[in-house]
N, C-alpha and C positions, 0 to 999 in steps of 0.2 A: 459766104452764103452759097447754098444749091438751091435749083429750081425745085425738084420734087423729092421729097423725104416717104420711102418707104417702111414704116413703121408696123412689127413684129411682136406681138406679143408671144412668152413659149415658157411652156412650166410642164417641165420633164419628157422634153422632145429631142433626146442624146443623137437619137438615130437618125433627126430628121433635120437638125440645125443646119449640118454641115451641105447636105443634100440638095435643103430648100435655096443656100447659099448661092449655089451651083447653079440653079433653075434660076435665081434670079440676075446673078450675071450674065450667063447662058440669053436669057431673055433680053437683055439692056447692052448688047454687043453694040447694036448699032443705034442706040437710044441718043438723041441727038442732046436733049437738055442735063445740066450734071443732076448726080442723083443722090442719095445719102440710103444706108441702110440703117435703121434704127433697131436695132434688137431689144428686147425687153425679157428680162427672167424675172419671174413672178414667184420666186421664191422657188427655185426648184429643186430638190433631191438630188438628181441626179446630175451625170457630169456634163449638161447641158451649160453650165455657163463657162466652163473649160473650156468647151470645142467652141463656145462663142467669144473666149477672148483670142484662141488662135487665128481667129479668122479677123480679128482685129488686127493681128499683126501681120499677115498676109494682105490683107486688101485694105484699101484706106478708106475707101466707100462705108467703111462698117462702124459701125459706135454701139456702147451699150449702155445699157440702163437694168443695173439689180435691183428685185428686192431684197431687202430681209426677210421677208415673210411670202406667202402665199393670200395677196390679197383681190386675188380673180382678173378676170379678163378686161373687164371695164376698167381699173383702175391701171393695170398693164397698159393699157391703150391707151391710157387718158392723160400719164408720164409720157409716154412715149411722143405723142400728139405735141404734149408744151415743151418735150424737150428738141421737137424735129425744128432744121432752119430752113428750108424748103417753104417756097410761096404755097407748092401743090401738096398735098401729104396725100399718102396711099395706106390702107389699113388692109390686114391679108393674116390670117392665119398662119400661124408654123407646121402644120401637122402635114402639108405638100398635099393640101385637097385644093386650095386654090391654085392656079396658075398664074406666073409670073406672065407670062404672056399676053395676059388680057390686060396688064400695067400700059404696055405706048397708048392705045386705043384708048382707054379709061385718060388718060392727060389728055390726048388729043381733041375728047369730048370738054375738059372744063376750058383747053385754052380755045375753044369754040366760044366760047361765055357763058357756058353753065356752072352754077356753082359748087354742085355734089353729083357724082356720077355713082347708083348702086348697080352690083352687081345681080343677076337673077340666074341663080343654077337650074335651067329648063330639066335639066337631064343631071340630077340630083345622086349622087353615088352613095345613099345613105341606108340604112332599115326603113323597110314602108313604115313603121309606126312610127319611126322620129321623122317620117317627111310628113304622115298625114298630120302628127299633131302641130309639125310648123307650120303647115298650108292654113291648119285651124286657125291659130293664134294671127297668122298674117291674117286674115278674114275679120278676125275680133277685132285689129289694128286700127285697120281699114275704115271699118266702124261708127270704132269711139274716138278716132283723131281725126279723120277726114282728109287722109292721105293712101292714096290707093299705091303701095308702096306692093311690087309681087314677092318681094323676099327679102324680109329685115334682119332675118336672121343671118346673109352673107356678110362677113368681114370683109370682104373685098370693095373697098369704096374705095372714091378718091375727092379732093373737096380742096377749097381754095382754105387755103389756114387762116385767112386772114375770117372766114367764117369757123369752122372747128373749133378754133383755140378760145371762142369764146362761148359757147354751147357748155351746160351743167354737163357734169359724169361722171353719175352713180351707180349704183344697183348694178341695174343689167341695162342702163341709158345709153350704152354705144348704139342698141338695138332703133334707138327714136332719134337720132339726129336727124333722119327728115323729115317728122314732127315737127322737132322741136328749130327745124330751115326754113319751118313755115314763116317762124314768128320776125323774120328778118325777110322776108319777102324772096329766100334762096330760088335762084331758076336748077330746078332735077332732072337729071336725064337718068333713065334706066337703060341696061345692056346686058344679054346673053354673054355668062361667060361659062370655061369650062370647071368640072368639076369631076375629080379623081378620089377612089376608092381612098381608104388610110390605108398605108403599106406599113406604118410601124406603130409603135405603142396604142393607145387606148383612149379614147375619147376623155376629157378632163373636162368636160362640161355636159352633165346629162342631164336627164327629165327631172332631177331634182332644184334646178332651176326655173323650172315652170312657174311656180305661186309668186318667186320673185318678178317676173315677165308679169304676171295678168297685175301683181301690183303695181308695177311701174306705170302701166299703161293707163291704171286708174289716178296715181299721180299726173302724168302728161295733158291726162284728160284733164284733170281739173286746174293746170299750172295753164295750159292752153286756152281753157275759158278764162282765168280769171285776169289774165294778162288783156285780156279784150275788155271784159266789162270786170273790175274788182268789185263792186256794189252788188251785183246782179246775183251771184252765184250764193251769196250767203243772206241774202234778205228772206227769205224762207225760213231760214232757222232764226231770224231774229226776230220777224213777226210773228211765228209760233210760239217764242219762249215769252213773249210779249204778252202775245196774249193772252198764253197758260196762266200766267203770272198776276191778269190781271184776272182774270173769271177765279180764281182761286182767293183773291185776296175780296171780291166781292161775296164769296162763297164764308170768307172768316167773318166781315163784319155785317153780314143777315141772317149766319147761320146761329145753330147754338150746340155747344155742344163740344164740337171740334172744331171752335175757331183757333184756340191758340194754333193747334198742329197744323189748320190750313194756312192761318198766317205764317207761320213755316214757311210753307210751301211754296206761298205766295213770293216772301221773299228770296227764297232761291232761285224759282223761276225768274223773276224783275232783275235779281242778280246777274244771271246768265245772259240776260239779254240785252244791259247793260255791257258787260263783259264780250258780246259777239258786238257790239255796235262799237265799241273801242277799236278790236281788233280790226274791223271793217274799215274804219277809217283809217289806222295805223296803214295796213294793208294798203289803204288809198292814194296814203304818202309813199309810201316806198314804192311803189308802183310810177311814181311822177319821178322820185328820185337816183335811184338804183341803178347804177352801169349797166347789172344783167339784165334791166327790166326796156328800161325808156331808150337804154341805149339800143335795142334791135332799130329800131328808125334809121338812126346813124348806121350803123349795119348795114343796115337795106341799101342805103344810097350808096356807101361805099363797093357792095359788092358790083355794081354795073361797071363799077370805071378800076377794079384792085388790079387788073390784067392786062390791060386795054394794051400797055406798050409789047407787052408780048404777043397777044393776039395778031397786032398788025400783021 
């Protein structure tokens, strides 16, 4: 076992593997807790996972995880997270715009007893237009989950694993882990860290990521209510189809004319609304039964006391 596992995802970052390496020993010379480096290649082209098995045989700190494919950032991150053994995990980009530096301070804050520390790049080394539409998007967040997070967009967190490893991760869902810390009672701290130009290759995640981002968030949004109230959130569409279902089937036996077709109607509306009061209850049970679901409680409680020996 290591204390804190820093986990790397890098899909076609030849020039920067070896580099970021460097920056992060460089950083953890005098890092008191041991540490693991988890690399992640996400299918990459080029000879990025070359220069990341050499570095396996140079330093012992280093481990990796292939894909076969190219299956994005989130899921890069999401191996790498259940493959780290570190109590602490650290998440950071390969491309050498985060700094390994802001790593001791980020652990030093969760063994405080916080449970997720994100980073906030104040002083942002990006295109004003991919800062303004992140600043947007962080705003939308804010919003529609009730978490006033300044910058979801940084890779650079650190988090107790024993919270992480059990958090969903999809889409682009690395971006809502402190959404989705709510739901376990997670204590957040935010921190100023730095942030550096790209010196090599090319951005591998751009504005065409967008519509998946505002999707997600509309997922989170409705995963977030209905974890609270499962009843609540869809009794609207049941008392609608309900109702549709019954003015239409009083519409077939007074009307004349087009009763058959409203009787139709009648019954597919009644259908539908049967069919959402099923799911609603289904939903009602798994919601009582579910490790992901009922289990955030137990979560909660455990994350007060998961560090307590080390904090002392």
């Amino acid at each position: 076992m290591v204390d804190v596992s820093i986990v790397v995802p890098l899909y076609n970052e030849e020039d920067n593997v070896v580099l970021l390496h460097q920056a992060i020993s460089d950083a953890l010379v005098d890092f008191a807790p041991s540490y693991e480096v988890v690399l992640v290649d996400d299918g990459s082209r080029d000879a990025t996972f070359a220069r990341a098995a050499d570095l396996v045989a140079l330093d012992p700190h280093v481990r990796i995880v292939k894909f076969r494919g190219n299956y994005g950032q989130t899921a890069a991150m999401a191996a790498g997270i259940q493959d780290a053994r570190g109590d602490i995990i650290v998440t950071m980009d390969g491309d050498l715009q985060n700094d390994p530096l802001d790593i001791p301070q980020m652990v030093a804050i969760i063994y405080q007893g916080y449970d997720i520390v994100v980073g906030w790049r104040k002083k942002r080394q990006d295109g004003g237009v991919r800062v303004f539409v992140s600043q947007v998007a962080n705003r939308i967040m804010a919003r529609l989950m009730g978490v006033a997070v300044r910058d979801s967009g940084c890779s650079l967190k650190a988090f107790r694993a024993i919270l992480v490893k059990q958090l969903p991760m999809y889409g682009e869902m690395h971006r809502f882990i402190p959404a989705l810390s709510r739901l376990a009672g997670a204590k957040l701290a935010q921190i100023e860290v730095r942030h550096h130009p790209r010196r090599f290759g090319v951005s591998k995640y751009g504005f065409s990521r967008i519509y998946k981002v505002m999707l997600d968030i509309v997922s989170i949004r409705i995963l977030l209510s209905y974890v609270r109230r499962p009843m609540a959130w869809s009794r609207f569409l049941l008392v609608g189809t309900f109702m549709l279902g019954v003015t239409a089937l009083l519409i077939s036996v007074t009307g004349d004319g087009l009763a058959l077709p409203t009787l139709a109607i009648a019954v597919l509306w009644l259908s539908l609304s049967l069919f959402l009061l099923g799911w609603t209850v289904v939903g009602q049970m798994l919601a009582s039964l579910s490790n992901k679901v009922s289990g955030y409680a137990e979560l909660g409680a455990r994350l007060s006391v998961g560090l307590s020996k080390q904090g002392d």
